[in-house]
Wavefront OBJ file of the C-alpha trace (Angstrom):
o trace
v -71.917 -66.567 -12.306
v -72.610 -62.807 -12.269
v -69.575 -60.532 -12.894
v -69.194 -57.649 -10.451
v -67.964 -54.508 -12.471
v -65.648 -52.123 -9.728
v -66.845 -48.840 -10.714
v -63.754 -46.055 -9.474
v -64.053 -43.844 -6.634
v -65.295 -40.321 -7.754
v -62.859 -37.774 -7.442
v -63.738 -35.267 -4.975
v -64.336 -32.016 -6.269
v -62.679 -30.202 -3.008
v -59.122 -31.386 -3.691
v -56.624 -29.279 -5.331
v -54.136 -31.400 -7.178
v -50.845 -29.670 -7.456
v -48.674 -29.630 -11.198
v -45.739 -29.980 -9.488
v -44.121 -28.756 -12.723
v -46.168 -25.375 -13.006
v -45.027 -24.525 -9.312
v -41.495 -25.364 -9.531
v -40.664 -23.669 -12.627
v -41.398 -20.258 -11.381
v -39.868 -20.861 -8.303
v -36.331 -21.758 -9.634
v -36.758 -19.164 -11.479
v -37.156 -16.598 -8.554
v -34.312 -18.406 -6.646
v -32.452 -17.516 -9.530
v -33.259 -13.952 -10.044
v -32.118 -13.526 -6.060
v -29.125 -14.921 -6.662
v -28.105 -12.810 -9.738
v -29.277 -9.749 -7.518
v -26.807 -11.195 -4.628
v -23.708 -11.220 -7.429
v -25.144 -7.806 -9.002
v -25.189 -6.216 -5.278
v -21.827 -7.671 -4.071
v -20.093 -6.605 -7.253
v -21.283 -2.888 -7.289
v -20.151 -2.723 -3.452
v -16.757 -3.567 -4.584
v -16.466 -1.102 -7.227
v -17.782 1.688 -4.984
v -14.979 0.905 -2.479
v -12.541 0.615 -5.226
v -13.183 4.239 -6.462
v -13.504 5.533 -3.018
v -10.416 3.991 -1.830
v -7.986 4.485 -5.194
v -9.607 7.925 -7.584
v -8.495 11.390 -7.393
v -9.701 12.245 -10.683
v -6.351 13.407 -11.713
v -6.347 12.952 -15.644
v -4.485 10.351 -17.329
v -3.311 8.715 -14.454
v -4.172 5.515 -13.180
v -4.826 6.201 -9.430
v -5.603 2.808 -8.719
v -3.498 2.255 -5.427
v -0.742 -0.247 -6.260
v 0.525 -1.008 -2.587
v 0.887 -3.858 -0.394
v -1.390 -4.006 2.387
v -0.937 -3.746 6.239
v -1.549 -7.178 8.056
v -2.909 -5.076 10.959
v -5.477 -2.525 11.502
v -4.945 0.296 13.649
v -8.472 0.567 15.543
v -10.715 3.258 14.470
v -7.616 4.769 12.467
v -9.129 5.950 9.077
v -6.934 5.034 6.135
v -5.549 7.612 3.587
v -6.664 7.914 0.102
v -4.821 9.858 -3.350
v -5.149 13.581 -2.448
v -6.129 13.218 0.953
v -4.572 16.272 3.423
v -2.115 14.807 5.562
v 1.446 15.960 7.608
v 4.478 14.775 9.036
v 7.440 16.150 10.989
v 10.881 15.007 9.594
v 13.437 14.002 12.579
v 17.342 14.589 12.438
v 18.142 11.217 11.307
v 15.391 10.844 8.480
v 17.596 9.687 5.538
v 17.633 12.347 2.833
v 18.114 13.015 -1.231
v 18.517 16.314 -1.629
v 18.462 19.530 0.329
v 16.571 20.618 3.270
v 16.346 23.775 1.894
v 14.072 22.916 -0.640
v 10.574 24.618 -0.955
v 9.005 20.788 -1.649
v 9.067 17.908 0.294
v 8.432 14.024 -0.430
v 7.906 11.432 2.241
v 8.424 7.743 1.174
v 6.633 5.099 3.368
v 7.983 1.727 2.192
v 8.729 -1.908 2.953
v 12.124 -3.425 1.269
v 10.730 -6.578 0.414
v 7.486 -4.742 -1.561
v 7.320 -5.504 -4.678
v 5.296 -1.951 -5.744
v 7.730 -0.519 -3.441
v 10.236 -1.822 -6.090
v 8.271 -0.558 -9.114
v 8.642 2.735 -7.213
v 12.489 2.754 -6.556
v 13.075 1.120 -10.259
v 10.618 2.936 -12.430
v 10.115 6.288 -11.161
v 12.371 7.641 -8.340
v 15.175 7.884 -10.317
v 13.371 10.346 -12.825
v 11.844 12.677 -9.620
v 15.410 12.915 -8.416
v 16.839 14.359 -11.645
v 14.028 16.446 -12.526
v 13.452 17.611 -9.106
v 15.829 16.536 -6.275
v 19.030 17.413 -8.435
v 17.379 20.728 -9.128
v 16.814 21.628 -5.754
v 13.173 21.941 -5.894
v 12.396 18.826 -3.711
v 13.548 17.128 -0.689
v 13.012 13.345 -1.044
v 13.064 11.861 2.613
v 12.631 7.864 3.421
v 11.227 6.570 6.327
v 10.661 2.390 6.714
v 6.805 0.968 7.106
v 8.347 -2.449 7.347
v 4.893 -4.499 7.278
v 6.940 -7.292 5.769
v 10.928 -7.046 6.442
v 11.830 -4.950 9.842
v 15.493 -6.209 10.174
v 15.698 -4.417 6.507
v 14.003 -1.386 7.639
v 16.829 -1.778 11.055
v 19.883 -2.367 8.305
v 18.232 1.505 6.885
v 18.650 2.969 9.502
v 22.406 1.105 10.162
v 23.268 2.346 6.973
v 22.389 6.052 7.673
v 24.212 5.690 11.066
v 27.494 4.276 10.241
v 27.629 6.137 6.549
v 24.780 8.962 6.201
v 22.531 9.653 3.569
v 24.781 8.729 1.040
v 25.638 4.959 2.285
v 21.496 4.800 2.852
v 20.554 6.089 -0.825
v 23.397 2.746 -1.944
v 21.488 0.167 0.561
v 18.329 1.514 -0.755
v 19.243 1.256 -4.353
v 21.551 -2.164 -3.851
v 18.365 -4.073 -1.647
v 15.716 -3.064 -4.607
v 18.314 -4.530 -7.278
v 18.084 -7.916 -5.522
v 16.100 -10.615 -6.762
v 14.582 -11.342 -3.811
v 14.652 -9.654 -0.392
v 14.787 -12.205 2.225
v 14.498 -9.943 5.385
v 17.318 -12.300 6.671
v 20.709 -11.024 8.145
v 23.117 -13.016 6.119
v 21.619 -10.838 2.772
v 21.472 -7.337 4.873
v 24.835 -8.165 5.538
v 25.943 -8.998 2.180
v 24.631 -5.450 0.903
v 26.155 -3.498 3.735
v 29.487 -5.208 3.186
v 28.953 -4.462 -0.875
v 28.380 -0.585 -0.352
v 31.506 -0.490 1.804
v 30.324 -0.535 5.631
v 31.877 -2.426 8.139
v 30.629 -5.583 8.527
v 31.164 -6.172 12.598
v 30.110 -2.524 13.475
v 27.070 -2.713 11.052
v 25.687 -6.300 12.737
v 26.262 -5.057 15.428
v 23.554 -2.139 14.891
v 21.748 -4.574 13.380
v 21.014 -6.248 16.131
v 20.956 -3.360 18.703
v 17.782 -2.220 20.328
v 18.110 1.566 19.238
v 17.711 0.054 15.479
v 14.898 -2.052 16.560
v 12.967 1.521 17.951
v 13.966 2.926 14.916
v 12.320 0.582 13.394
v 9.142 0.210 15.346
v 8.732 3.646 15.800
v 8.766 4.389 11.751
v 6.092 1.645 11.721
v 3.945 2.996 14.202
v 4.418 6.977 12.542
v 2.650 5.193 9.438
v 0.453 3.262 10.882
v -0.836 6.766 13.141
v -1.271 8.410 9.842
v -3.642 6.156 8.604
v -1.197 4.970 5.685
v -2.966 1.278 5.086
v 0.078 -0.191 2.866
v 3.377 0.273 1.048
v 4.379 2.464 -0.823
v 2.974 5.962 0.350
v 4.140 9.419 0.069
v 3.187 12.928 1.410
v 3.906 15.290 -0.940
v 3.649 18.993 0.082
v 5.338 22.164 1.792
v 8.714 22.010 3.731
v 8.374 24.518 6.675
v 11.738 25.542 8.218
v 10.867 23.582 11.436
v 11.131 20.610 9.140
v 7.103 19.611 8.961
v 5.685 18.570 5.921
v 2.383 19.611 5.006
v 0.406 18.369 2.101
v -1.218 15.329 0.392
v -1.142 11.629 0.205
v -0.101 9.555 -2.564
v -1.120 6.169 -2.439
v 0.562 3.446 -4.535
v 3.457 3.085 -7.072
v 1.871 5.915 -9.397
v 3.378 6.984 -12.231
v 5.840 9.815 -12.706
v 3.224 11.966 -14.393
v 1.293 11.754 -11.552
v 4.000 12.711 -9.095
v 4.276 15.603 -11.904
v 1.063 17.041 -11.009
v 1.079 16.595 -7.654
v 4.407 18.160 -6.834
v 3.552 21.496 -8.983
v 0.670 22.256 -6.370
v 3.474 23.248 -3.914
v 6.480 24.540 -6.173
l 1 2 3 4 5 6 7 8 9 10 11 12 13 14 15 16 17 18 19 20 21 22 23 24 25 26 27 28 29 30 31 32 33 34 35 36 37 38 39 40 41 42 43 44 45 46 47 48 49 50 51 52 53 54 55 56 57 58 59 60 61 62 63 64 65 66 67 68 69 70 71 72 73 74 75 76 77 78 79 80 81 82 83 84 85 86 87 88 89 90 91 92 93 94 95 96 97 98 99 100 101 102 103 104 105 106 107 108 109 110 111 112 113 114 115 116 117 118 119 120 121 122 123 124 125 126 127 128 129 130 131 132 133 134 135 136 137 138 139 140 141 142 143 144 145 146 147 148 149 150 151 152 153 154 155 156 157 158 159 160 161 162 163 164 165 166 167 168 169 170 171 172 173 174 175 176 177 178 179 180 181 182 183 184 185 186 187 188 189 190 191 192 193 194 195 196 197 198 199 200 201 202 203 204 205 206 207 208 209 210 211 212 213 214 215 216 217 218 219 220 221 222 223 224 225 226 227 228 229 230 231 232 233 234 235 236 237 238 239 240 241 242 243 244 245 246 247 248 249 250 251 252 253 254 255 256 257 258 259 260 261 262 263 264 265 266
């Protein structure tokens, strides 16, 4: 019996056959290379906005801007940076270190319960009011941004109220000693009682709607300026009809820093 030998099908010359492996190499590697460029591009963004946003090229400084951030945005508002010009009027019953007769000014934006707020109070107020404040050269005034705490911004303005500046300056100093401000009434309460205001007539501003305006309206001032967080100061002139004109600070800087600024305007 006669074997049949299959004999294969010629290849046909017109097909391309495709090395899967020489096509996919390159192409992970391009996939690759576009997603290094993505990291590369976001990253570079977020440095530029970090200089824009926190360097005045003040020297040995870091003007990074250690504050706590606003939960709301105020339109079309642009925000303040380090050095940017900026003014303020002071009202009657803005609580004050020092005297309003001083050729400097400082205006404190800040939030109790903010921890760079804090840093501020505990690290380097206390050295710009004996340098500067106790010397006369500078006015310190503090006004509330309360982004986190306003019944602690309210029990402020309570404590200026029922006591003046000097029953403020001890509710300032006693809420930044505590371990942890609660914005509840039971601790405002406490702290009032422990600088020696009266408890019922203090709750009782506590809880009144004047404090609440106070309050709001302090919020609001800040928020107009284009201040974007807690703490920030203007630091400039005091004109007799109590404005302030000057620049911004942004962030718990560091008492040098403060040092520089402030001699612009002595």
């Amino acid at each position: 019996m006669a074997k049949t030998t299959q004999k294969s099908a010629p290849q046909d010359q017109n097909v391309i056959e495709l090395d899967l492996k020489v096509i996919l190499t390159p192409l992970a590697v391009l996939i690759s290379g576009l997603f290094i460029g993505i990291v590369l591009i976001v990253g570079l963004y977020g440095i530029n906005q970090t200089l824009k946003n926190g360097s005045t090229g003040v020297k040995g400084t870091d003007t990074t801007a250690d504050t706590e951030t606003t939960q709301e945005t105020a339109g079309e508002q642009t925000t303040l940076s380090n050095g940017d010009a900026v003014s303020t009027k002071i009202s009657d019953n803005t609580p004050i270190a020092g005297d309003t007769g001083a050729k400097v000014a400082i205006v404190e934006y800040s939030d109790f319960a903010c921890g760079y707020c804090k840093r501020h109070a505990t690290e380097t107020l206390d050295q710009i009011l004996s340098n500067y404040v106790d010397q006369g050269k500078v006015a310190y005034y503090f006004k509330s941004f309360p982004i986190f705490t306003p019944l602690n911004a309210a029990g402020g303005y309570c404590a200026e109220k029922l006591g003046g500046d000097s029953a403020f300056l001890k509710y300032h100093q006693s809420m930044y000693s505590q371990e942890q401000v609660t914005g509840e009434e039971a601790q405002i309460l406490s702290v009032a009682k422990s600088i020696g205001l009266d408890e019922g007539s203090f709750k009782e501003c506590l809880n009144s709607d004047e404090a609440t305006a106070q309050a709001t309206a302090d919020y609001d001032e800040a928020v107009s300026l284009g201040i974007g967080g807690t703490p920030g100061f203007i630091v400039g002139k005091l004109n007799d009809d109590g404005t302030v004109e000057g620049e911004f600070v942004s962030g718990a800087q560091a008492y040098s820093y403060f040092e520089e600024v402030i001699a612009k305007y002595l």
